[in-house]
Phi, psi and omega in degrees: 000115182291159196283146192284107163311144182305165194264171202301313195287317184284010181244332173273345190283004159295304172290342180307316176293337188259337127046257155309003194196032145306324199276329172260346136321298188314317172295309152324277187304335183286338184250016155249004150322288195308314180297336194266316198284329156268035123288319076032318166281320140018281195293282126046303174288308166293347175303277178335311186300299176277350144283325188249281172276354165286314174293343153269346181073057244215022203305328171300335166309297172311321175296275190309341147303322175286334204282314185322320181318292157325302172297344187260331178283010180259320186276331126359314209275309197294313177293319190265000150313309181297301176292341161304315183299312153006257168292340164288345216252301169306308153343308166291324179288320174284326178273340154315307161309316173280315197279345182274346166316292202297355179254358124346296180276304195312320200298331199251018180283165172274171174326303199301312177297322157292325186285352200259348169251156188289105172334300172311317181314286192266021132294283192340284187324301190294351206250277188312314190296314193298301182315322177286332141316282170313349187266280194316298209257311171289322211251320180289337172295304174303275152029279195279326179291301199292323178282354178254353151314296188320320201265309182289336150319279190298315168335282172289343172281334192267355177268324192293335147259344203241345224341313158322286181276001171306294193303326163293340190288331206282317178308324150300300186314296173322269161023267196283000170302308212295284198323301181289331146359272155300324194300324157316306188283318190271345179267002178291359168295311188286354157271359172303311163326252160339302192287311166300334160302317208286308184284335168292329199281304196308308188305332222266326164292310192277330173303284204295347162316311181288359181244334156318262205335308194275320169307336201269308183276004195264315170285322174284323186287334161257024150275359162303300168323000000 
């Protein structure tokens, strides 16, 4: 049985945290537009090179193309720094925002409320959980955005020069959308799996700390005795 996806309301109150750092997402996603498209040009540029000059012998043609060459990879270079710098900056600013959410929720919780949890649980939450947020809504975005940028790109130079071979190219390409897809779906029990262990770890660690400790005062007190 494949996993209940989250409902529609816990993915907006997710996307809801980025909100505040619209105005630099935004920005971020326009300059990694740029950077996929210079990226994405290069091969375009040697086409010319090994078609025109090099087949006319044509080397000032050649020159001034390797220097375009250069010039698009500085600038490639440039968009995607800035925008890596960005998406950290926003990035960082949301696990901020959530762990003081969350530490927040916790300070105004009851007694009662403490005795039914694990130490361990609500670090994993506040530490592992939080990072992890942030990977899914920022880093994953970027990620999932530049490669279909990427894909849609290549996509199009090869029916815009190939038509023929666009469509074989294209044909596979579906395919393994399909493959990862399922691959998603059957390995997500086991990182469900995985997180939750993560929190058995955590608790399992901070009791025996808490208990080194008390073994410790247990030991002063009867070399004291």
């Amino acid at each position: 049985m494949l996993p209940t996806p989250p409902p529609r309301s816990t993915i907006r109150r997710l996307y809801a945290l980025l909100w505040p750092q619209r105005a630099t997402i935004g920005l971020g996603m326009l300059l990694l537009v740029g950077s996929v498209a210079a990226e994405l040009y290069p091969p375009l540029v040697w086409g010319r090179v090994v078609d025109v000059g090099l087949a006319q012998r044509d080397w000032n043609f050649v020159a001034w193309q390797l220097a375009l060459l250069v010039g698009v990879y500085a600038v490639q270079q440039l968009l995607s720094a800035f925008q890596g710098l960005l998406l950290e900056r926003a990035g960082q600013q949301l696990t901020l925002d959530l762990r003081l959410r969350l530490y927040e929720k916790l300070a105004g919780q009851s007694a009662a409320y403490f005795e039914g949890q694990r130490t361990g649980d609500l670090l994993a939450r506040v530490t592992a959980d939080v990072d992890g947020i942030q990977d899914v809504l920022l880093r994953g975005i970027n990620t999932v955005l530049g490669n279909a940028l990427r894909l849609v790109g290549v996509i199009g130079i090869f029916i815009a020069l190939q038509p023929l071979l666009g469509a074989v190219v294209v044909l596979p390409m579906i395919a393994v959308a399909l493959l990862l897809t399922r691959y998603n779906q059957t390995v997500r029990p086991a990182y469900r799996a995985a997180r939750s262990r993560l929190g058995d770890l955590s608790a399992t660690v901070a009791d025996r700390l808490s208990g080194i400790r008390v073994m410790q005062g247990f030991r002063a007190t009867a070399k004291s005795g």
